[in-house]
C-alpha positions as CSV (number, residue, x, y, z in Angstrom):
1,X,101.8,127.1,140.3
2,X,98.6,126.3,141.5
3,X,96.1,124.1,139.7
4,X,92.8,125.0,138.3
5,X,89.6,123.2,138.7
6,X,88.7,120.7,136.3
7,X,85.0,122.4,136.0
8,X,86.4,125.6,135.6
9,X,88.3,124.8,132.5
10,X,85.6,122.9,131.0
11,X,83.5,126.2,131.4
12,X,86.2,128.3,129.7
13,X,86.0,125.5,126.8
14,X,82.7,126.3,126.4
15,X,82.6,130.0,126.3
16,X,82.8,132.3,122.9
17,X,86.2,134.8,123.1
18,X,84.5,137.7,124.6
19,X,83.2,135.5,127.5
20,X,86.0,133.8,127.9
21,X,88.4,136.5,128.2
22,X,86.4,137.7,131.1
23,X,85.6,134.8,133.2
24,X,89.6,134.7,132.6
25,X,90.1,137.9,134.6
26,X,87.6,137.4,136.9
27,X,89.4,133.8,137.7
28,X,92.6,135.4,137.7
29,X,91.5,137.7,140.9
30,X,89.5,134.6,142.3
31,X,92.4,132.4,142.3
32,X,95.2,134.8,142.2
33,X,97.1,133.3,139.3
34,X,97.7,135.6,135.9
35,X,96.1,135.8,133.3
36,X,99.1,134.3,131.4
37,X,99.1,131.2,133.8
38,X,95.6,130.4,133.4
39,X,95.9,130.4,129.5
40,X,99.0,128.3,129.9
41,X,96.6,125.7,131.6
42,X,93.7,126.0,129.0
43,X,95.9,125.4,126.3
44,X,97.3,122.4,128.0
45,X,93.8,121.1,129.3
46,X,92.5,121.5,125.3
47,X,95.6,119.5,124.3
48,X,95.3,117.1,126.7
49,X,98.7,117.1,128.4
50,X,96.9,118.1,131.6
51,X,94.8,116.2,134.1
52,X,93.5,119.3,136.8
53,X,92.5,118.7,139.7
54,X,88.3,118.6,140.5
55,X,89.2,119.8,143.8
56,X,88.6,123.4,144.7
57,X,91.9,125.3,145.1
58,X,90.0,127.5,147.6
59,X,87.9,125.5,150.7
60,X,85.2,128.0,151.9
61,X,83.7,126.7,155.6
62,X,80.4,126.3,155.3
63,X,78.3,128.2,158.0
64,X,76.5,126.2,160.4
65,X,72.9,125.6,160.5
66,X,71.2,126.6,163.0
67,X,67.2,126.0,163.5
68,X,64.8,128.4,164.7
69,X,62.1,125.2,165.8
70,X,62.1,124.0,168.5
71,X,61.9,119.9,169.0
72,X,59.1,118.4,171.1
73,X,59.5,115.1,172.1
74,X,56.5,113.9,173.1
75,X,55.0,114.3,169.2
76,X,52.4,112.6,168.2
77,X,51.5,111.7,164.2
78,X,49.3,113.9,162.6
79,X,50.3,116.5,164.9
80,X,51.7,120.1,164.3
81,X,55.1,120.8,165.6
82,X,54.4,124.1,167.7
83,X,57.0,127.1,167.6
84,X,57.8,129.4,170.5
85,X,57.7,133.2,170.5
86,X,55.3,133.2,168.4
87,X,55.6,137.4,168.4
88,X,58.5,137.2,166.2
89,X,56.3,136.1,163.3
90,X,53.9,138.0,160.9
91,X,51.3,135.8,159.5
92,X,49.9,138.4,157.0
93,X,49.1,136.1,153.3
94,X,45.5,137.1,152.8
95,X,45.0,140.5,152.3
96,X,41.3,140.2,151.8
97,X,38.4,140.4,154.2
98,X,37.8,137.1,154.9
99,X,42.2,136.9,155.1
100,X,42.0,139.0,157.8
101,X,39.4,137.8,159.7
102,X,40.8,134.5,159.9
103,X,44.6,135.8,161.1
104,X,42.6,137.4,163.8
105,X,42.1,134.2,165.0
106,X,45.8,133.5,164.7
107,X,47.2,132.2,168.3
108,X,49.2,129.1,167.4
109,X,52.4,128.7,165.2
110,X,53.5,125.7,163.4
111,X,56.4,124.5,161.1
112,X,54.8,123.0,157.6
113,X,55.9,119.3,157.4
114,X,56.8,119.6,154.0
115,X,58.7,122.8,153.3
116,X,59.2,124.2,157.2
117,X,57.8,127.3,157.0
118,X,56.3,129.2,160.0
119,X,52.8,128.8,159.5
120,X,50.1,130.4,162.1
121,X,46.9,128.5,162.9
122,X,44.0,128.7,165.2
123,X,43.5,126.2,167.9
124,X,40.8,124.7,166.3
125,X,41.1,120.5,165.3
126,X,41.1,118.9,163.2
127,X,42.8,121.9,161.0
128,X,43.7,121.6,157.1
129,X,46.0,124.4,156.2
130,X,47.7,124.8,152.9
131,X,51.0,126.3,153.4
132,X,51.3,129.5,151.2
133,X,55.3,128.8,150.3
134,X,54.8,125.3,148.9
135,X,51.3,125.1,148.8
136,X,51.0,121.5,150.2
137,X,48.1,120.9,152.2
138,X,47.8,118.7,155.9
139,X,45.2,118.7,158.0
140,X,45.9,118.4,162.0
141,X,43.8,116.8,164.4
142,X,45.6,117.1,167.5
């Protein structure tokens, strides 16, 4: 019989019946045990006679990372890091007049140096652009 998670127990603990009884059956699908089993474990968790693992009983790879930036080595500080195909962006946040004006002038894309969002700017230095996802604001002069 496997083990159940430390967490997981204390989480039961904590729950009124109803709640209880399903996070129970969900568990028991999750971790393929009964129903039975993992109220045998509860009971000996509350009682003490049981010291559960904290481990997982099911390891889930993590996916890999992968960036969408490109790295330029030759960065300077204070400067923008530049993204490449710039086309697969849409640098639409201002929906008013004086929005769309300036994303007209839109021919440059950077990454925000706080959040790393996809940020398009004109070529025009020194820049200050406040980032609409984290609303930081840096100002570029190269």
């Amino acid at each position: 019989m496997s083990r159940i998670p430390a967490v997981l127990l204390q989480q039961f603990v904590g729950m009124s019946d109803y709640e209880r009884t399903l996070a129970i059956d969900r568990a028991s699908r999750e971790l393929g045990l009964s129903k039975s089993e993992i109220l045998s474990q509860l009971d000996e968790f509350q009682n003490g006679q049981m010291k559960p693992t904290n481990s997982p009983t099911a390891t889930h790879s993590q996916p890999t990372r992968e960036s969408n930036f490109s790295q330029q080595e030759a960065e300077k500080e204070g400067s923008p890091r530049f993204l490449e195909n710039t086309h697969k962006y849409r640098f639409t946040y201002d929906p008013s007049h004086s929005g769309k004006k300036r994303q007209s002038e839109v021919n440059q894309a950077i990454v925000c140096p706080h959040c790393n969002a996809a940020l398009g700017i004109p070529s025009v230095r020194p820049i200050s652009v406040k980032c609409p996802a984290c609303l930081m604001e840096s100002t570029f002069e190269n």
